[in-house]
N, CA, C and O atoms as a DFTB+ gen file, in Angstrom:
584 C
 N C O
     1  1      21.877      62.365      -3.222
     2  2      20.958      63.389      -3.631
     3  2      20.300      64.024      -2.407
     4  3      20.263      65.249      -2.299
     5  1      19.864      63.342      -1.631
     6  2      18.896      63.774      -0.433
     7  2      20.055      64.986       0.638
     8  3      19.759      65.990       1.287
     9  1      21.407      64.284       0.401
    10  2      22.656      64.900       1.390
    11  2      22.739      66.741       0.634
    12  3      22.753      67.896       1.061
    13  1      22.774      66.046      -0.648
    14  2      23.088      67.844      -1.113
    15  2      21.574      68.721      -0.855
    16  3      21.625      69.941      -0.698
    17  1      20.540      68.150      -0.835
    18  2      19.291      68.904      -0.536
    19  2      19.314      69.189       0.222
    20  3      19.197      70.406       0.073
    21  1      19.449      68.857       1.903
    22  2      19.762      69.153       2.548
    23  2      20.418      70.072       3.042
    24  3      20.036      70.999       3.757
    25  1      21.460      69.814       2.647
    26  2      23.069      71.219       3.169
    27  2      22.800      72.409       2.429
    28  3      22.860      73.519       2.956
    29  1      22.417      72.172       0.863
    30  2      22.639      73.234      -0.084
    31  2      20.880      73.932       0.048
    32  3      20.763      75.119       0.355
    33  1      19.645      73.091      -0.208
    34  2      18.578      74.067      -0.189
    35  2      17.539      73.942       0.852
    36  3      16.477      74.548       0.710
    37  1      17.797      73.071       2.071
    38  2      17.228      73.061       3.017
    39  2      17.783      73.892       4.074
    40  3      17.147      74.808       4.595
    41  1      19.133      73.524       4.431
    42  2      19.702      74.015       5.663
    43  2      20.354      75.120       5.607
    44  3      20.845      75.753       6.542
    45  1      20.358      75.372       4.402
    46  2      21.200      76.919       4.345
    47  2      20.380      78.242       3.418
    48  3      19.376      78.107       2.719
    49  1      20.887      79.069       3.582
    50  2      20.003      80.748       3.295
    51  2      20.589      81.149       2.081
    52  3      21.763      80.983       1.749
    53  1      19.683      81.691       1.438
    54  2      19.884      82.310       0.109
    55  2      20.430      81.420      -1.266
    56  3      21.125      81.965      -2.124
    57  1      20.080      80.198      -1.338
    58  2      20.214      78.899      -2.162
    59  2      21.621      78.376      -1.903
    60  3      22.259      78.333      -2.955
    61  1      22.276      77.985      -0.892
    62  2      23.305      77.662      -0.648
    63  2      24.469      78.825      -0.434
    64  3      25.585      78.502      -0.027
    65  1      24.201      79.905      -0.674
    66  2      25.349      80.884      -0.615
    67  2      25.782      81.282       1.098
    68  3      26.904      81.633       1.463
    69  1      24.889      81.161       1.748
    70  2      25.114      81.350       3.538
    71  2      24.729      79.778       3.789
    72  3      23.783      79.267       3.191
    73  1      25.486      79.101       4.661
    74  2      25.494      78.485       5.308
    75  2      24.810      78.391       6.593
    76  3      25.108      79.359       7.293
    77  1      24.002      77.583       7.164
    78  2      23.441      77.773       8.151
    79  2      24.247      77.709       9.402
    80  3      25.365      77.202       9.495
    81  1      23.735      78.132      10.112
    82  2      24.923      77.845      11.662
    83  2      23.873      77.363      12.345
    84  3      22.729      77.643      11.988
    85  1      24.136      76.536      13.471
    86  2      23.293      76.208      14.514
    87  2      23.140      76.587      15.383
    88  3      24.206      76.874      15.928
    89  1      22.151      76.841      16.051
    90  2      21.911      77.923      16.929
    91  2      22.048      77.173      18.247
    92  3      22.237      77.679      19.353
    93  1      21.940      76.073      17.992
    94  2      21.737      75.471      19.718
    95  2      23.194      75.792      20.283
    96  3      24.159      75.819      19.518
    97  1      23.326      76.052      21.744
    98  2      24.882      75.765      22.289
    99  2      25.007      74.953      23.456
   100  3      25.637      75.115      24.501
   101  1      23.966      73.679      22.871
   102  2      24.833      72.040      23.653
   103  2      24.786      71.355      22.257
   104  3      24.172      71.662      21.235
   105  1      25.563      70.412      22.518
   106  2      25.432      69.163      21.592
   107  2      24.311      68.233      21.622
   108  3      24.337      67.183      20.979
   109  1      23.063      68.681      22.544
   110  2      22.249      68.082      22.237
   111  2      20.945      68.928      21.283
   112  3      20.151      68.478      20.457
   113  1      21.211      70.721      21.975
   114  2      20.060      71.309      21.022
   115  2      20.585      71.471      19.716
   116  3      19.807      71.674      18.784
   117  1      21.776      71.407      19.536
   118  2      22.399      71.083      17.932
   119  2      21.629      69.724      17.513
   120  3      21.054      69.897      16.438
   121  1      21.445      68.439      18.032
   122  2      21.329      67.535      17.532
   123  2      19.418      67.683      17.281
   124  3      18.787      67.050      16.434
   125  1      19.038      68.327      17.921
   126  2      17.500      68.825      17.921
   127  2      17.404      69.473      16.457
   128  3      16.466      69.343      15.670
   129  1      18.209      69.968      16.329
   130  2      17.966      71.423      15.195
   131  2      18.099      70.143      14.129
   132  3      17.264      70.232      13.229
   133  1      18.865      69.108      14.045
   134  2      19.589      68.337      13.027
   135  2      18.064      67.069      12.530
   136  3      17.653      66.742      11.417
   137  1      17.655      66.705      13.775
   138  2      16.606      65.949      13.301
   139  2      15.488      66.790      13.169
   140  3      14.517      66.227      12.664
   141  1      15.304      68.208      13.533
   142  2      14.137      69.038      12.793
   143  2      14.402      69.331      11.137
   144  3      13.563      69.643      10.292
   145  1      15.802      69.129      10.979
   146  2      15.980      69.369       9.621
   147  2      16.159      68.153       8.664
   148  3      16.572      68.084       7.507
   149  1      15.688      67.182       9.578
   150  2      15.870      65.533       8.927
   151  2      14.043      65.471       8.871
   152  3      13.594      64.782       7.955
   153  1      13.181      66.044       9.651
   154  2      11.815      65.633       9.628
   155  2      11.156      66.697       8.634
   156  3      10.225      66.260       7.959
   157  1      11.568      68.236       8.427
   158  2      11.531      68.689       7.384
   159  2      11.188      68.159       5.930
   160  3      10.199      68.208       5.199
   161  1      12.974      67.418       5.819
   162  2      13.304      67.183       4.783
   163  2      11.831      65.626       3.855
   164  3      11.252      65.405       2.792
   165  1      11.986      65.018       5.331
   166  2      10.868      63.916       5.057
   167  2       9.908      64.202       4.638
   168  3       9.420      63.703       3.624
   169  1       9.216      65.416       5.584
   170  2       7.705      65.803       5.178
   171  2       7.378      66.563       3.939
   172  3       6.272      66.819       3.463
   173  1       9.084      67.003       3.336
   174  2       8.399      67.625       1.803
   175  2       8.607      66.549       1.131
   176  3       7.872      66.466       0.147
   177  1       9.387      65.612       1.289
   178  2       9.373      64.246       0.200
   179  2       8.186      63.991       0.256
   180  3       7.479      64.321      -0.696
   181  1       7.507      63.200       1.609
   182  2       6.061      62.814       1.299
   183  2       5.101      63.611       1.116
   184  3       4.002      63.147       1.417
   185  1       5.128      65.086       0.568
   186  2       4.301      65.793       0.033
   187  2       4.524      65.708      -1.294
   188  3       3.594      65.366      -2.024
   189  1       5.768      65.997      -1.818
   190  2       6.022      65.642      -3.181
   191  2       5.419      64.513      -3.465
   192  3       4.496      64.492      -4.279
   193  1       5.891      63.313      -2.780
   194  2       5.546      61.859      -3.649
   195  2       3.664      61.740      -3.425
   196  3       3.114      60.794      -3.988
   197  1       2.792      62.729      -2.600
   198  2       1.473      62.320      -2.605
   199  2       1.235      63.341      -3.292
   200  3       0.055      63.267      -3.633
   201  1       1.691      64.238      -3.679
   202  2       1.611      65.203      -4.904
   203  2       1.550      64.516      -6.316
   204  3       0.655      64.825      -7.102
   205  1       2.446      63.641      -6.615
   206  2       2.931      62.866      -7.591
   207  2       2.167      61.510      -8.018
   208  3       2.173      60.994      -9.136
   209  1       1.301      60.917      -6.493
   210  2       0.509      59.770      -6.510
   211  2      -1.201      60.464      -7.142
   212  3      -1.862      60.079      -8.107
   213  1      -1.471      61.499      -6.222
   214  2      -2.580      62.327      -6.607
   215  2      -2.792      62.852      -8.137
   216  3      -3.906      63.134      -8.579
   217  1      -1.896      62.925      -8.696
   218  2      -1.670      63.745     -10.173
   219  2      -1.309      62.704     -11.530
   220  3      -1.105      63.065     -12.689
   221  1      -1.303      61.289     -10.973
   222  2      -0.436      60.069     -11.738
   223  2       1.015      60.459     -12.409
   224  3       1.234      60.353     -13.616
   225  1       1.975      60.927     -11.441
   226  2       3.364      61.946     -11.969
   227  2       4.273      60.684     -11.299
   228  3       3.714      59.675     -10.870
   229  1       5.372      60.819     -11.272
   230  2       6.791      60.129     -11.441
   231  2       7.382      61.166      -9.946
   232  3       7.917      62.271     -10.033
   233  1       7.121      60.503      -8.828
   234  2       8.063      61.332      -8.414
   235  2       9.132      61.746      -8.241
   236  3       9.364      62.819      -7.683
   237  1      10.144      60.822      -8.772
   238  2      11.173      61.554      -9.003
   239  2      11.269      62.658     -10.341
   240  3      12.189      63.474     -10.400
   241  1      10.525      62.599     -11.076
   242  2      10.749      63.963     -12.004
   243  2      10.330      65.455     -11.478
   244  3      10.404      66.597     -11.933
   245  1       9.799      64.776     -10.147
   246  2       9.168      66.424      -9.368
   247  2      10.827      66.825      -9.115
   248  3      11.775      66.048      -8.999
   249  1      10.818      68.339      -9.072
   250  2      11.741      69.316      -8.226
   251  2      11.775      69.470      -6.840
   252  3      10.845      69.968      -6.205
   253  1      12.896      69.026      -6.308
   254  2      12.851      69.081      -4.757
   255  2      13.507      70.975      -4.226
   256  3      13.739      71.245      -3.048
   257  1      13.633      71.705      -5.036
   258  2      13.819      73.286      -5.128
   259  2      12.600      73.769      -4.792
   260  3      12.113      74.164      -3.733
   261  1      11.961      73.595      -6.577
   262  2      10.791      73.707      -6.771
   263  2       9.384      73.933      -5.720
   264  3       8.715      74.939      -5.484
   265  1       9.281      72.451      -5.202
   266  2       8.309      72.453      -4.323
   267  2       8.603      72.982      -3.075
   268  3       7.768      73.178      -2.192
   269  1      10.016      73.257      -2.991
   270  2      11.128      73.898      -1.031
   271  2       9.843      75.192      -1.435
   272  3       8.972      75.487      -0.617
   273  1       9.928      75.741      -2.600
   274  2       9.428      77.346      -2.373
   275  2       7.923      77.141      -2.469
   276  3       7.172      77.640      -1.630
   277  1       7.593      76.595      -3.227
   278  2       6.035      76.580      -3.011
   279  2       5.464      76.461      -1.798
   280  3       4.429      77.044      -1.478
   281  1       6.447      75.310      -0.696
   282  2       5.879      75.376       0.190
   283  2       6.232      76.757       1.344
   284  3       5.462      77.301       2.136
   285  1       7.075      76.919       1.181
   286  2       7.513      77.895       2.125
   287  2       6.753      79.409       1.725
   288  3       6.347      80.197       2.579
   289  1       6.650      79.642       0.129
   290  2       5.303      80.654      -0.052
   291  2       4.264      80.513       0.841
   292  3       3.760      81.172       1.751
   293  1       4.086      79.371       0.259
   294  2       2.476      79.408       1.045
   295  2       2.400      78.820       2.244
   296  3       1.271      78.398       2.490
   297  1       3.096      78.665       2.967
   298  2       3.395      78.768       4.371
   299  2       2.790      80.116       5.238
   300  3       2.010      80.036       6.186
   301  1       3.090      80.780       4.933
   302  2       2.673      82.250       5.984
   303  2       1.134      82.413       5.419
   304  3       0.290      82.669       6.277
   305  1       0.642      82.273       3.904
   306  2      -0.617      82.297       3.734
   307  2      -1.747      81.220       4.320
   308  3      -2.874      81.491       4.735
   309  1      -1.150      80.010       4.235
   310  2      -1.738      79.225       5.296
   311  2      -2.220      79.270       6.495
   312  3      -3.258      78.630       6.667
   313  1      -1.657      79.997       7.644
   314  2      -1.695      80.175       9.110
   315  2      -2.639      81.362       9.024
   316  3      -3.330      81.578      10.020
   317  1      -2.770      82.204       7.913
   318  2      -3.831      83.071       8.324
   319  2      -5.089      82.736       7.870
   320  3      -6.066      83.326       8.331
   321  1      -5.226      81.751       6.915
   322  2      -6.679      81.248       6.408
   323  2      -7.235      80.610       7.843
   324  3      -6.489      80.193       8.729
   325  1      -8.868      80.614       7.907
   326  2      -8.903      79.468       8.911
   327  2      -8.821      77.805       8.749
   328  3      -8.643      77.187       7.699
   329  1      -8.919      77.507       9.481
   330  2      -8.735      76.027       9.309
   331  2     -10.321      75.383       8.549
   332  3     -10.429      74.159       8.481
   333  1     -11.241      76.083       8.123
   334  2     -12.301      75.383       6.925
   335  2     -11.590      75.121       5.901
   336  3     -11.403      74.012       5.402
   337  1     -11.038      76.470       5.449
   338  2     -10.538      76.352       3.914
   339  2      -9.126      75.477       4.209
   340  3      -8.294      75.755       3.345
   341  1      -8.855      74.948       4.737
   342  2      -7.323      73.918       4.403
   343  2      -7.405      72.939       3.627
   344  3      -6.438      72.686       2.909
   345  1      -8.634      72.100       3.570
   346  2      -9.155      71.135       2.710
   347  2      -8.432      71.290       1.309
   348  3      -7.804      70.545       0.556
   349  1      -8.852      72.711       1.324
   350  2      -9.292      72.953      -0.366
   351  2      -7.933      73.535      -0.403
   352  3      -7.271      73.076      -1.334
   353  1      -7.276      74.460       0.371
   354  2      -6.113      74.568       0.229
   355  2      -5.025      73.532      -0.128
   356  3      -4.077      73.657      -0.904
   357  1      -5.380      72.521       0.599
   358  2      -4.119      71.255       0.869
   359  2      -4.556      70.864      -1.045
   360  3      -3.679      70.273      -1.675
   361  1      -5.626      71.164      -1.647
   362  2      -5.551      70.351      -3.209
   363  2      -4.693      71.002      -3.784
   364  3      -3.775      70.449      -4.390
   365  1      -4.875      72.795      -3.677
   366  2      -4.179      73.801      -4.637
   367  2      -2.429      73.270      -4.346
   368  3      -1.615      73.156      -5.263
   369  1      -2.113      72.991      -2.838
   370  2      -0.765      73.032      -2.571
   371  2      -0.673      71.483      -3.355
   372  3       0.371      71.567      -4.000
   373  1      -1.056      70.604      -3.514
   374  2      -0.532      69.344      -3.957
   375  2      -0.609      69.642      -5.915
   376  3       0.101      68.961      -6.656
   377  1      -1.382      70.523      -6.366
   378  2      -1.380      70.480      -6.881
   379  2      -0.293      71.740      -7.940
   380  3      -0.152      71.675      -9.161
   381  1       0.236      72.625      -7.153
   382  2       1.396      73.662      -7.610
   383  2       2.615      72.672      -7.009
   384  3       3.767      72.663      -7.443
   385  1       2.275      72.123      -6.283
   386  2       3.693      70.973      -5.941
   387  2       4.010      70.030      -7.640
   388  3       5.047      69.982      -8.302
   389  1       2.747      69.437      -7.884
   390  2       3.027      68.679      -8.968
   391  2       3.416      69.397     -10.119
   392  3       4.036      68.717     -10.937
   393  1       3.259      70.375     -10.363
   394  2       3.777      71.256     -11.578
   395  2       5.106      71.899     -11.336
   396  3       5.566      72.764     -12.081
   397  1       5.786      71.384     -10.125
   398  2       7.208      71.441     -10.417
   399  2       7.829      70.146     -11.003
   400  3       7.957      69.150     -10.290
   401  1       8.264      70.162     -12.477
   402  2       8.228      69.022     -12.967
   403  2      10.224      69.714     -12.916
   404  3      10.482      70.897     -12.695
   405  1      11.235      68.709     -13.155
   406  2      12.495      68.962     -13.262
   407  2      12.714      69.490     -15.050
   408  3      11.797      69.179     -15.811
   409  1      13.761      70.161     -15.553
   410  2      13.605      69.756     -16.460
   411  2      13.900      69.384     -17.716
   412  3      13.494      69.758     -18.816
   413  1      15.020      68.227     -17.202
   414  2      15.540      67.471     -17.799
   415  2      15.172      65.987     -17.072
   416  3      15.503      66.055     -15.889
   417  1      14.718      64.958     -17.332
   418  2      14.860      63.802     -16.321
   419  2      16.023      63.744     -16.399
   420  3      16.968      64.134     -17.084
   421  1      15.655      62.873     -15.107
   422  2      17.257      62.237     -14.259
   423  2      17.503      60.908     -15.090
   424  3      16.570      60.247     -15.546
   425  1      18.683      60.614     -15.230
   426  2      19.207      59.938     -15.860
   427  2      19.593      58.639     -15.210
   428  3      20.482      58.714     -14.361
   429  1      19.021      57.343     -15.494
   430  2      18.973      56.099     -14.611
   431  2      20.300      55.483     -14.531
   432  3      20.941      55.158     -15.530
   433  1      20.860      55.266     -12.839
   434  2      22.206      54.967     -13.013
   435  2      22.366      54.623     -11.351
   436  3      21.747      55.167     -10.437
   437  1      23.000      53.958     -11.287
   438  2      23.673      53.161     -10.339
   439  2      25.291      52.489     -10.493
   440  3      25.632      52.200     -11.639
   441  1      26.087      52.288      -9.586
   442  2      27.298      52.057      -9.833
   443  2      27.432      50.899      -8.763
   444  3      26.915      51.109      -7.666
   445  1      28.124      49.610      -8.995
   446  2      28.603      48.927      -8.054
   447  2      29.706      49.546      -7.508
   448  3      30.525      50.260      -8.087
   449  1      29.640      49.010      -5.606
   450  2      30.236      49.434      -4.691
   451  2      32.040      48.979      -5.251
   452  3      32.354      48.311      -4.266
   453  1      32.849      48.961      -5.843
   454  2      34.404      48.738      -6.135
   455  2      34.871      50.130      -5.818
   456  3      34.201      51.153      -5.672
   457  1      36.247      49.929      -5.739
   458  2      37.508      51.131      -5.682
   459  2      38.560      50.394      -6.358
   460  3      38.597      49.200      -6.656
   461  1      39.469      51.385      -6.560
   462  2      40.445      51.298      -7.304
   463  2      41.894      50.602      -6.555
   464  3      42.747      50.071      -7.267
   465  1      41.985      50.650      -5.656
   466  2      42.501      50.231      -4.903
   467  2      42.656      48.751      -4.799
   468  3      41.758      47.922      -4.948
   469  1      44.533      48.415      -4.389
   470  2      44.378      46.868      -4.227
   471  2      43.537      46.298      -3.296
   472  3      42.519      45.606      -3.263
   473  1      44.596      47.021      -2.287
   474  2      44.116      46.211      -0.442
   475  2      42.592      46.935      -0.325
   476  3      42.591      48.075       0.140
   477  1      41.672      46.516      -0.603
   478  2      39.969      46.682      -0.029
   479  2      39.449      45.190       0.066
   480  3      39.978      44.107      -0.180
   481  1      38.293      45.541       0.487
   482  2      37.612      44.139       1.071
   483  2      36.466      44.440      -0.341
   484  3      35.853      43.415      -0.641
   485  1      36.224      45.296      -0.942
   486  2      35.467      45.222      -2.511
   487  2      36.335      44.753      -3.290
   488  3      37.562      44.694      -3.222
   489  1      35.361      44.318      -4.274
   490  2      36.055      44.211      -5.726
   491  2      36.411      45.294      -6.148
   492  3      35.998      46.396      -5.789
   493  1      37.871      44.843      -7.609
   494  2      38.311      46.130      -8.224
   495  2      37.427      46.392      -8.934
   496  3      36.517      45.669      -9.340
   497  1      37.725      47.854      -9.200
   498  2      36.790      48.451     -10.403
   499  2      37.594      48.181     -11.715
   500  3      38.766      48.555     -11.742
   501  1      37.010      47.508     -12.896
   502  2      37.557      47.116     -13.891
   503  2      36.929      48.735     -15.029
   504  3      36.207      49.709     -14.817
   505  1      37.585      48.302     -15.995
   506  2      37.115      49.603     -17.324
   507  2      35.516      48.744     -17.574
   508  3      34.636      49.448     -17.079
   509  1      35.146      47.927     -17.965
   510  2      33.806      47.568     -18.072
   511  2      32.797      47.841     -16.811
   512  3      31.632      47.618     -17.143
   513  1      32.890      48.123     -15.908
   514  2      32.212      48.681     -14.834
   515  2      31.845      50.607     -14.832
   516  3      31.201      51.263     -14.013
   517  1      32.257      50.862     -15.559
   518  2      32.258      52.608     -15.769
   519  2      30.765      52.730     -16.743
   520  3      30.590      52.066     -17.765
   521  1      29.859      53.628     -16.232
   522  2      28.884      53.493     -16.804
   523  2      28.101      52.664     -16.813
   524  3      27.486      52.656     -17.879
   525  1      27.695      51.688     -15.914
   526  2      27.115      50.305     -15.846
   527  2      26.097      50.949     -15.197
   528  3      26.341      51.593     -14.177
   529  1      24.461      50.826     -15.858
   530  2      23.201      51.597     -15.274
   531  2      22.495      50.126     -14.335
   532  3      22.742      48.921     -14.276
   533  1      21.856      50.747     -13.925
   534  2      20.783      49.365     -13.339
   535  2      19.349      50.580     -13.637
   536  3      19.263      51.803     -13.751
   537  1      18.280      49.286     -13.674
   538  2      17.027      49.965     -13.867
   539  2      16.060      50.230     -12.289
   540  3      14.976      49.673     -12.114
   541  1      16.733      51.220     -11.195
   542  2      16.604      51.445     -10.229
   543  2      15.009      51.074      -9.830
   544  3      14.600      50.425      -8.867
   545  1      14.257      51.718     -10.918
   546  2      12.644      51.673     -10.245
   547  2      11.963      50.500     -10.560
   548  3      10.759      50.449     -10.310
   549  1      12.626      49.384     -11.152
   550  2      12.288      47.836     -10.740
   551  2      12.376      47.377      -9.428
   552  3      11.617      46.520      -8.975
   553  1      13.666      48.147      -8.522
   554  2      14.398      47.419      -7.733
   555  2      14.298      48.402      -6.267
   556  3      15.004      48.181      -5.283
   557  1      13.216      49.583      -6.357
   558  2      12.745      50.244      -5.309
   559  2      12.183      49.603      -5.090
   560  3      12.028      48.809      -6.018
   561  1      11.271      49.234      -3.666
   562  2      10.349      48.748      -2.968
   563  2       9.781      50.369      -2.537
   564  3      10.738      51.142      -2.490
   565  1       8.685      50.921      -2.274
   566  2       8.203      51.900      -1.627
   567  2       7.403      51.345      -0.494
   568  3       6.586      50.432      -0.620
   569  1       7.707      51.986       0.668
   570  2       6.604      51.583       1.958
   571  2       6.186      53.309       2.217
   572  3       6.685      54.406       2.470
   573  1       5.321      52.842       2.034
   574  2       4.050      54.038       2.742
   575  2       3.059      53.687       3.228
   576  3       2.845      52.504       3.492
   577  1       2.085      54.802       3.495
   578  2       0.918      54.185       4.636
   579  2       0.109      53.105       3.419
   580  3       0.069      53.218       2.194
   581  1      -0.307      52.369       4.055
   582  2      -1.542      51.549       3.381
   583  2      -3.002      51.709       3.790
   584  3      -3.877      51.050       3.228
């Protein structure tokens, strides 16, 4: 999930239809551009999920689209307020973040690691393994600040 957010509505223009190119020309300011778009990606998760803690919401039922534009709206309106009103700003933004709700939930599911294949070092995948859910948010641990 986080891989297609990335490629499709982080890193690329016009909701996935242009592809981004990288602008750097070494392999290291490419790799710059790559972890600016890895620290990005972090800092709207943990806006979403303190969006979601602040509001008593599920964060995974937030929209990771959703909140891309809210923040990027109010991005340019931000930099011209002064820095008094951010306070009160930072509630409105956590709080148009939380009202991107998805909307359908996501559907709880996990698959053991098998292939179909003889020669692997996994197990085969049998017909009783197709559709096999696990109840994921027992089995998250979350670390955040304390």
């Amino acid at each position: 999930m986080a891989i297609d957010e990335l490629k499709t509505h982080l890193a690329s223009v016009l909701h996935g239809s242009i592809h981004t190119v990288f602008r750097g020309k070494s392999p290291p300011m490419v790799l710059q551009e790559v972890y600016g778009l890895l620290a990005a990606y972090n800092l709207i998760r943990a806006t979403m999920a303190e969006a979601a803690e602040v509001h008593g919401l599920d964060p995974l039922n937030l929209s990771f689209v959703g909140s891309l534009e809210v923040l990027r709206s109010s991005a340019p309106y931000l930099l011209v307020r002064p820095v008094e009103d951010w306070p009160e700003l930072r509630v409105q933004l956590l709080r148009d973040i939380a009202a991107c709700h998805l909307r359908e939930p996501r559907r709880p599911k996990c698959y053991p690691r098998k292939v179909k294949r003889k020669m692997s070092n996994f197990q085969i995948k049998r017909p009783e393994d197709v559709g096999f859910t696990c109840h994921f948010k027992e089995e998250i641990v979350l670390y955040g600040p304390s």
